[in-house]
C-alpha positions as CSV (number, residue, x, y, z in Angstrom):
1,X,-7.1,-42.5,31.7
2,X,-3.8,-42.7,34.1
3,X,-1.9,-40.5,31.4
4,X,-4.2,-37.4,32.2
5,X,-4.3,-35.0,35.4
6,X,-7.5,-34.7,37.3
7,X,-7.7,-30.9,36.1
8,X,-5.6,-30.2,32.9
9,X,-6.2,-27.2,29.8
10,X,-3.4,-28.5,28.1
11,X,-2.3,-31.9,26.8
12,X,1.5,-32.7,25.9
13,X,1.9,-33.9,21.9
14,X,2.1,-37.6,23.7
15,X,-0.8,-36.9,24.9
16,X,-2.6,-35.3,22.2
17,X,-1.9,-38.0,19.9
18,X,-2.6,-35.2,16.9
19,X,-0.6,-32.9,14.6
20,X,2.1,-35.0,13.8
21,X,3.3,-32.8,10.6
22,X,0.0,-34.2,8.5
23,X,0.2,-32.2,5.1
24,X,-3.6,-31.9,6.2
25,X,-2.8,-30.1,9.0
26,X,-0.4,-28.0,8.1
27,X,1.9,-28.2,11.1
28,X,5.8,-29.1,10.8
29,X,6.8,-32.1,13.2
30,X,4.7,-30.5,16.0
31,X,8.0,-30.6,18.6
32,X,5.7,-28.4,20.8
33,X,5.8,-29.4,24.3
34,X,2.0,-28.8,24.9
35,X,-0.7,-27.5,23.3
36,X,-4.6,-25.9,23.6
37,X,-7.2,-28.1,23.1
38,X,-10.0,-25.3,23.4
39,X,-12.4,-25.7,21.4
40,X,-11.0,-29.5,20.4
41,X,-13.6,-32.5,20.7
42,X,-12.2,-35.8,21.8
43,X,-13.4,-39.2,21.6
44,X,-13.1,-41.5,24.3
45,X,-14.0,-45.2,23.8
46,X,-14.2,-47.9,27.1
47,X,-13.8,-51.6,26.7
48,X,-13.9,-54.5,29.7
49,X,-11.2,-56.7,30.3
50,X,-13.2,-59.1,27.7
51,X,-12.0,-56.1,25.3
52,X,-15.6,-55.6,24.3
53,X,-16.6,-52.0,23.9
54,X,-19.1,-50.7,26.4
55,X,-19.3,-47.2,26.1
56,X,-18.2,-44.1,23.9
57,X,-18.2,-40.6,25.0
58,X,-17.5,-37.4,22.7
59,X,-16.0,-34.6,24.6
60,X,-15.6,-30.8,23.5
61,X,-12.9,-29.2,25.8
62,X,-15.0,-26.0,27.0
63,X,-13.4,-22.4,28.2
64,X,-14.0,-22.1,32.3
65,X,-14.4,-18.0,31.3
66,X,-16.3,-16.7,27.9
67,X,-15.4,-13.3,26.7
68,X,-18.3,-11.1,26.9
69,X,-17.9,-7.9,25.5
70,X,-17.8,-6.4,22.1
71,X,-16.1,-9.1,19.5
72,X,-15.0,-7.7,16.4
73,X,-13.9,-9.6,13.3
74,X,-11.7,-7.6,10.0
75,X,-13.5,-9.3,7.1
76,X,-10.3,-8.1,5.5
77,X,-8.6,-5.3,2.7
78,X,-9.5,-6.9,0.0
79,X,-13.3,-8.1,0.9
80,X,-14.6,-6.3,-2.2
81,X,-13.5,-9.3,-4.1
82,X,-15.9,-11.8,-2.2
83,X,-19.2,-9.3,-3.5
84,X,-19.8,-11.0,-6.7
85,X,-22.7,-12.7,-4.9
86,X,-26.0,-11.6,-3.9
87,X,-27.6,-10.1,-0.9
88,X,-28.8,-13.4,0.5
89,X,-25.4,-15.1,0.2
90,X,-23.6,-11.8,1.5
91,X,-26.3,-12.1,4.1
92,X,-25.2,-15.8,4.9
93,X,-21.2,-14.6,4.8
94,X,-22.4,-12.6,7.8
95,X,-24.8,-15.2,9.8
96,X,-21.4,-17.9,9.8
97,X,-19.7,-14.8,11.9
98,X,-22.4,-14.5,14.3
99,X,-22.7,-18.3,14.9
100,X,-18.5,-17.9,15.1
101,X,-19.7,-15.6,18.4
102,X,-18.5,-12.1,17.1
103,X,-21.3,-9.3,17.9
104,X,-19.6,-6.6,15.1
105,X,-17.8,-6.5,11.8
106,X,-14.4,-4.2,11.2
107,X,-14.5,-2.5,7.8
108,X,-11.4,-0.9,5.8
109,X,-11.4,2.6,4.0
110,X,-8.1,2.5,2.8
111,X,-6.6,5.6,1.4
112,X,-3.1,6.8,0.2
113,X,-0.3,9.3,0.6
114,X,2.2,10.0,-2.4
115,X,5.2,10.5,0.0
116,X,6.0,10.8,3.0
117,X,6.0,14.9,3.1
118,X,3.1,14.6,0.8
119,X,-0.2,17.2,2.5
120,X,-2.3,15.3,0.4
121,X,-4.7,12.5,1.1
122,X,-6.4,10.9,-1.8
123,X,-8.9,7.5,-2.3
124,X,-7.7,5.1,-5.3
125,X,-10.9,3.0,-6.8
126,X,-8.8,0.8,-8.7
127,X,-5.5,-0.9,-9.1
128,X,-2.4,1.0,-9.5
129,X,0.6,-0.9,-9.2
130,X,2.2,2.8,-8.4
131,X,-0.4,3.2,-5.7
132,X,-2.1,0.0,-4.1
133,X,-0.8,-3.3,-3.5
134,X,-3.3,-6.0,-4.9
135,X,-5.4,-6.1,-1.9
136,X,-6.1,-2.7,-0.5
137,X,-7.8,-0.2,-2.8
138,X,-10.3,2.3,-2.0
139,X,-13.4,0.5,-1.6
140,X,-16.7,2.5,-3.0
141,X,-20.0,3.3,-1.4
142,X,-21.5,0.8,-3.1
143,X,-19.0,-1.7,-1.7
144,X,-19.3,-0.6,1.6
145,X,-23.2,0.1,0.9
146,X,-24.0,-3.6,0.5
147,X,-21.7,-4.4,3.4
148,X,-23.2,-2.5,6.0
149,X,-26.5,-3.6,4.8
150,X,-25.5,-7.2,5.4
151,X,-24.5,-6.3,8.7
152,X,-27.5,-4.3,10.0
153,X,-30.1,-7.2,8.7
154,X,-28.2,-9.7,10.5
155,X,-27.5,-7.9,13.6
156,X,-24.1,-6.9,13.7
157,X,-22.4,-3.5,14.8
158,X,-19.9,-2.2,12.3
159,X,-16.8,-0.5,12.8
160,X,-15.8,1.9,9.8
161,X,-11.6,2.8,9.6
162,X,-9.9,5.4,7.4
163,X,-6.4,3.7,6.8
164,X,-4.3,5.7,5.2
165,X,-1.1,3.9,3.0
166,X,2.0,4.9,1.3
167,X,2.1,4.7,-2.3
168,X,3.7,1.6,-3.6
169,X,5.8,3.8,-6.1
170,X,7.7,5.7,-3.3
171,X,7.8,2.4,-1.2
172,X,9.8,0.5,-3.5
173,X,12.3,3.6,-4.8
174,X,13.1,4.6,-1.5
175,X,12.9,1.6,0.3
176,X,10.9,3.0,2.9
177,X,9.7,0.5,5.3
178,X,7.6,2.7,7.5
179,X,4.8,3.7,5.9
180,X,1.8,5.5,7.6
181,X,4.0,5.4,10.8
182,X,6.5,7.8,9.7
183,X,5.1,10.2,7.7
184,X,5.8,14.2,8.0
185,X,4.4,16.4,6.3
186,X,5.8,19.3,5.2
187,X,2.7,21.5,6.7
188,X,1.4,19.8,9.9
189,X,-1.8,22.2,9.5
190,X,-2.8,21.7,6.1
191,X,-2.0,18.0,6.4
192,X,-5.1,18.0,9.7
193,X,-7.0,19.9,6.6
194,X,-6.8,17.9,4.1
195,X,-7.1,14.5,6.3
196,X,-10.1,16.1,8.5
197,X,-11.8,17.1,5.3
198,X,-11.8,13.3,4.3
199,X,-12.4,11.8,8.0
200,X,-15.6,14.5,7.7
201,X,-16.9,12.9,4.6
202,X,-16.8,9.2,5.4
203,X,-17.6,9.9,8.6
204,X,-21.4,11.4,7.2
205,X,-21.2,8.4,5.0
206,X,-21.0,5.9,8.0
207,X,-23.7,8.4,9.9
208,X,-25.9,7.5,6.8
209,X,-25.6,3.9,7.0
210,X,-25.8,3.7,10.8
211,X,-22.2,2.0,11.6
212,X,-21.3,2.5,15.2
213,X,-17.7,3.3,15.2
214,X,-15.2,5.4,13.3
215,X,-12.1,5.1,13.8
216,X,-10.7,8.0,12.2
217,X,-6.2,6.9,12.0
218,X,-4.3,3.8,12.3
219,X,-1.2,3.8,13.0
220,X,0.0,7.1,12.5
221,X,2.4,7.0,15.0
222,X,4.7,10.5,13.6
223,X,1.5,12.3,14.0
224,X,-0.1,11.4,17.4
225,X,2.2,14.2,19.1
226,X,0.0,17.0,17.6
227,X,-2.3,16.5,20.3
228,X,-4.6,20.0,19.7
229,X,-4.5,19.3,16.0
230,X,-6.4,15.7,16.9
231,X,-8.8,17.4,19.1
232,X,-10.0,20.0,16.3
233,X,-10.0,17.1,13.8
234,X,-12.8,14.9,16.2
235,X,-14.7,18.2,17.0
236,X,-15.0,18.0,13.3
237,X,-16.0,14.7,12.8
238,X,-18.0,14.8,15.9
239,X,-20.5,17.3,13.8
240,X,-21.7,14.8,11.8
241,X,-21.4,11.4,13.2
242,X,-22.9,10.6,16.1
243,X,-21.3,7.0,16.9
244,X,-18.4,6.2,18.7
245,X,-15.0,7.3,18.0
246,X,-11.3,5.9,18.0
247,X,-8.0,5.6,16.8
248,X,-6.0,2.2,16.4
249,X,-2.2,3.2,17.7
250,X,0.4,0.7,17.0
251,X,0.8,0.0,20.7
252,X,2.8,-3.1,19.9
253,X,5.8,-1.2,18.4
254,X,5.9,0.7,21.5
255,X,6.2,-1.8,23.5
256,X,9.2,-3.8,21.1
257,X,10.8,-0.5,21.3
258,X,10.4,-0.2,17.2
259,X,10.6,3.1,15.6
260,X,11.0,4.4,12.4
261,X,10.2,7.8,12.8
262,X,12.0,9.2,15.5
263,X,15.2,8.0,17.8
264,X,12.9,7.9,20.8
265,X,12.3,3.9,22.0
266,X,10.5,4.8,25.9
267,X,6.8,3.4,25.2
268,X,5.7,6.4,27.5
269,X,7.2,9.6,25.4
270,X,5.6,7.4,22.1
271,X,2.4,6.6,23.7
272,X,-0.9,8.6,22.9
273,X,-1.5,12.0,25.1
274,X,-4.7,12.5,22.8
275,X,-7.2,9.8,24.4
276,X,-9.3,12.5,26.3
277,X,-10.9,13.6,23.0
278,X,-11.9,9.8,21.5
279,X,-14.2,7.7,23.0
280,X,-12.2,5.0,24.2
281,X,-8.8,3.5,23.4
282,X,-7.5,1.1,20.6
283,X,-4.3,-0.9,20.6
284,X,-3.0,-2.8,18.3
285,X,-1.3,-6.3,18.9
286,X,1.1,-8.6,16.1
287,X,3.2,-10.6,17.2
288,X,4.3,-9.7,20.6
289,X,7.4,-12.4,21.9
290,X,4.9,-14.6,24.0
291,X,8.1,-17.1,23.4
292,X,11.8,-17.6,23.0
293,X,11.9,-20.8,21.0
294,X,10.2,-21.9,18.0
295,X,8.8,-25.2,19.5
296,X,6.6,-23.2,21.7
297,X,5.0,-24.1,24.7
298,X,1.7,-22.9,25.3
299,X,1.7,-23.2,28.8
300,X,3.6,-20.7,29.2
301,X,2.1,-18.1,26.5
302,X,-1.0,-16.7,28.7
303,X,1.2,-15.2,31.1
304,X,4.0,-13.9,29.0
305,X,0.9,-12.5,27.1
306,X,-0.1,-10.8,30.0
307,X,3.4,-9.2,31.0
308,X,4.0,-8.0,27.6
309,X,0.8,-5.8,27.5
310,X,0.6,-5.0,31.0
311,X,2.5,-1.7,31.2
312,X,0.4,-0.2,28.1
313,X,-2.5,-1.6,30.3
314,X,-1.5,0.0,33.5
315,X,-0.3,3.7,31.8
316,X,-3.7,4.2,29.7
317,X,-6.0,3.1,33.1
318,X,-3.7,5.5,35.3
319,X,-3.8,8.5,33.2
320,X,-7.5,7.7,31.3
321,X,-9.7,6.0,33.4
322,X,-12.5,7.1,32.1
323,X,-11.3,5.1,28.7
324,X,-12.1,1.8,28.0
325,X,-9.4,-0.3,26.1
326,X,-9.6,-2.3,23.1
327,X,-7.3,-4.1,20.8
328,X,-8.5,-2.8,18.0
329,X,-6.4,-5.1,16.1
330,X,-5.5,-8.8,17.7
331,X,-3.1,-10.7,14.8
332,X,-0.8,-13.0,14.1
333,X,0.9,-14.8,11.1
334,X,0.5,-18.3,10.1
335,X,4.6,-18.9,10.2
336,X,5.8,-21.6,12.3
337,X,7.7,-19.8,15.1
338,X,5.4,-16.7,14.6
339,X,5.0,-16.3,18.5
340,X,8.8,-15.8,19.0
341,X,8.0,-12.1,17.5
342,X,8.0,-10.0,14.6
343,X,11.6,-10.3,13.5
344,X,11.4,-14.6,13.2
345,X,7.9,-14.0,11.3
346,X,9.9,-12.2,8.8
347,X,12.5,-15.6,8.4
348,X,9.9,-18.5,7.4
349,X,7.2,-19.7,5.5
350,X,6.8,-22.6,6.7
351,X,2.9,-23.2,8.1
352,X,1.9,-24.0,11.4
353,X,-1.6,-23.9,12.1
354,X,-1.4,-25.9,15.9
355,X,1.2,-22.7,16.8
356,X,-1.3,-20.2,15.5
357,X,-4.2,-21.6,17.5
358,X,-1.8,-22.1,20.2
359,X,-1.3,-18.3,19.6
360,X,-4.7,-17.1,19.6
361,X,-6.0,-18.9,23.0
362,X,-3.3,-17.1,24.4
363,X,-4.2,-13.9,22.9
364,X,-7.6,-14.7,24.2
365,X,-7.4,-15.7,27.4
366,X,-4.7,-13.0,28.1
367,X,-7.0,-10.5,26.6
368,X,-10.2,-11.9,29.2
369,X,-7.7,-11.7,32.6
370,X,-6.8,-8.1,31.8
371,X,-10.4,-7.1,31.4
372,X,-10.3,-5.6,27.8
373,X,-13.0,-3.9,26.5
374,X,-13.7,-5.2,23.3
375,X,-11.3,-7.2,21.1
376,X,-11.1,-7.4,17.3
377,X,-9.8,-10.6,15.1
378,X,-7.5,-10.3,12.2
379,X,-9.1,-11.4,10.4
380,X,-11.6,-13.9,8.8
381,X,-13.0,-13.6,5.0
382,X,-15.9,-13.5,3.6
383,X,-15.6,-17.3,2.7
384,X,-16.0,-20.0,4.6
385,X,-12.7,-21.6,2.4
386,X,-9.3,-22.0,3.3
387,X,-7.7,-18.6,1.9
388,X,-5.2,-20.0,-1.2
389,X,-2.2,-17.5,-0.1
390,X,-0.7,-18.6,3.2
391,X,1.2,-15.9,3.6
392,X,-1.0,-13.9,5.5
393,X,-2.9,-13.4,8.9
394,X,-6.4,-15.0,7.6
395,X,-8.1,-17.8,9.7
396,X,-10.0,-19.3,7.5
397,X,-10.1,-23.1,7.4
398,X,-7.1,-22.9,10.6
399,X,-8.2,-24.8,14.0
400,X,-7.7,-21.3,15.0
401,X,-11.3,-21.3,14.5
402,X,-12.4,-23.4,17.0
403,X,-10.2,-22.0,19.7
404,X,-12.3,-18.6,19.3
405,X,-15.6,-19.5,19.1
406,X,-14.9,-21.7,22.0
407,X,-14.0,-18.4,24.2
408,X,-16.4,-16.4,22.2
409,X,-19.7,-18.3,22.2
């Protein structure tokens, strides 16, 4: 036991003595200096200097600090797809996320916009290659019926968000790479119409089914600067839901200084002045540059964590203090070198599970030492499988896993 410090949370790959590039673990040559082990169980076998064995001990590495409020999980866009089961096995999908340690379920009502100027807001129930990509939809009350059903019987709160998307169609002609974030309508007023008119409706649907939270825009970063028009729009919603309710801003951009709908890059001119009419605050969190090198060291990560999100921190508590603060998003790809930021994401497919968990105890624990409300993890299926298409943000059958229900539970 010479190799290991009297008080460690993080073993060297010597050390470790795991994730050497295994096709079964899915982690490229695992140069990383150091790693989590969160969540890891070890096994420690003793001989005497007869070399017979005397004693065996299995270890789980356990978090010091559990987070205890509100833990959210995104079953996904495209959960609709997992429903051809019945209640009891839906039922089940949802017990595996309580023994995970989440206390609430994060629910998609995606909706579309033609273009960009477009004053329209419209659902789409099926695929249209014009409209949806293959994973995001409309779902229908029935979907979202069952769902919340499933939820309630098995003790979870549920947290219902209108996302609205750009058609496909006007996407791929135009190149248009913002999406939601930049769009402008051509008039603001009939645009807060037409939307609160929709927000009103699923709104009473979610009052019906008893979900907790609505959260009625993500990510519509062009349109947070109407601040009155927001105001009218929740005194709207607030007439017939009597839950909780948010908007989830794409912090993170702010904070990289990305913006495709405007010239300005200050986080404080593009951060939200509307907070005083929601409930409490959302923020949304991919791939923040938590490191500068692809073999990452998680040592490290925590506190670069911690310093990235620290100014959004600081402005919302000095000027809403009444607000709580949430991530209502917490994600991250499953591309080695994922925690260098956005941009390298964008460069690789190569899979690293060890970085992503790496990645998530950091989001974690960064998330527990700046006191955050409630988090929410993107995201976990409705399947206890491995998910088939690695190019994507789900956790399932990553050691991710263990890393967050270690914190969690």
């Amino acid at each position: 036991m010479d190799f290991l410090d009297p008080v460690f949370d993080v073993l060297r790959n010597e050390q470790m003595k795991a994730f050497k590039g295994k096709s079964e673990e899915r982690s490229p040559a695992s140069q990383h200096s150091d790693h989590t082990i969160l969540g890891y169980e070890f096994n420690f076998k003793f001989w005497d200097i007869n070399d017979r064995q005397i004693a065996q001990k299995n270890i789980q590495i356990k978090s010091l600090k559990k987070f205890t409020g509100k833990r959210f999980v995104f079953i996904n866009h495209n959960f609709f797809i997992r429903l051809n089961v019945n209640d009891e096995a839906l039922k089940q999908y949802f017990y595996e996320y309580k023994k995970l340690g989440f206390t609430g379920i994060q629910v998609g009502a995606n909706h579309f916009i033609s273009s960009p100027n477009s004053n329209e807001v419209f659902p789409q129930y099926t695929y249209n290659p014009d409209i949806t990509t293959d994973w995001n939809r409309t779902p229908t009350r029935e979907e979202l019926y069952r769902i919340f059903k499933a939820a309630e019987e098995t003790g979870l709160d549920c947290e219902l968000r209108l996302e609205l998307w750009m058609s496909q169609s006007y996407k791929k002609k135009y190149n248009f790479i913002c999406d939601r974030e930049g769009i402008v309508p051509n008039d603001i007023g009939l645009w807060f119409e037409n939307y609160g008119r929709l927000c009103e409706d699923i709104a009473s649907f979610a009052q019906s089914e008893g979900v907790e939270i609505f959260c009625a825009g993500v990510e519509l970063s062009s349109m947070q600067k109407y601040i009155s028009n927001w105001g009218d729009l929740v005194a709207r919603i607030r007439r017939v839901f009597s839950g909780k309710i948010t908007f989830a801003e794409a912090t993170c951009h702010y904070l990289n200084g990305w913006n495709c709908w405007s010239d300005e890059k200050s986080f404080e001119k593009n951060a939200g002045k509307f907070w005083n009419y929601f409930d409490f605050i959302e923020m949304n969190c991919w791939d923040p540059p938590i490191e500068d090198r692809i073999d990452q060291r998680y040592s490290i990560m925590v506190d670069r964590f911690k310093k990235y999100w620290i100014k959004a921190y600081n402005y919302y508590k000095t000027n809403f203090p009444n607000k709580e603060i949430a991530f209502g998003e917490l994600g991250a790809w499953k591309f080695d070198g994922n925690a260098i930021g956005y941009a390298r994401t964008c460069d690789t497919t190569v899979l690293d599970y060890q970085e992503l968990a790496d990645v998530w105890s950091a989001y974690l624990q960064g998330s527990l030492a700046l006191d955050f409300a409630s988090v929410a993890v993107w995201a976990i299926e409705l399947t206890k499988d491995e998910m088939p298409y690695p190019v994507t943000a789900s956790l399932n059958g990553t050691p991710a896993i263990k890393v967050i229900t270690e914190i969690f539970n």
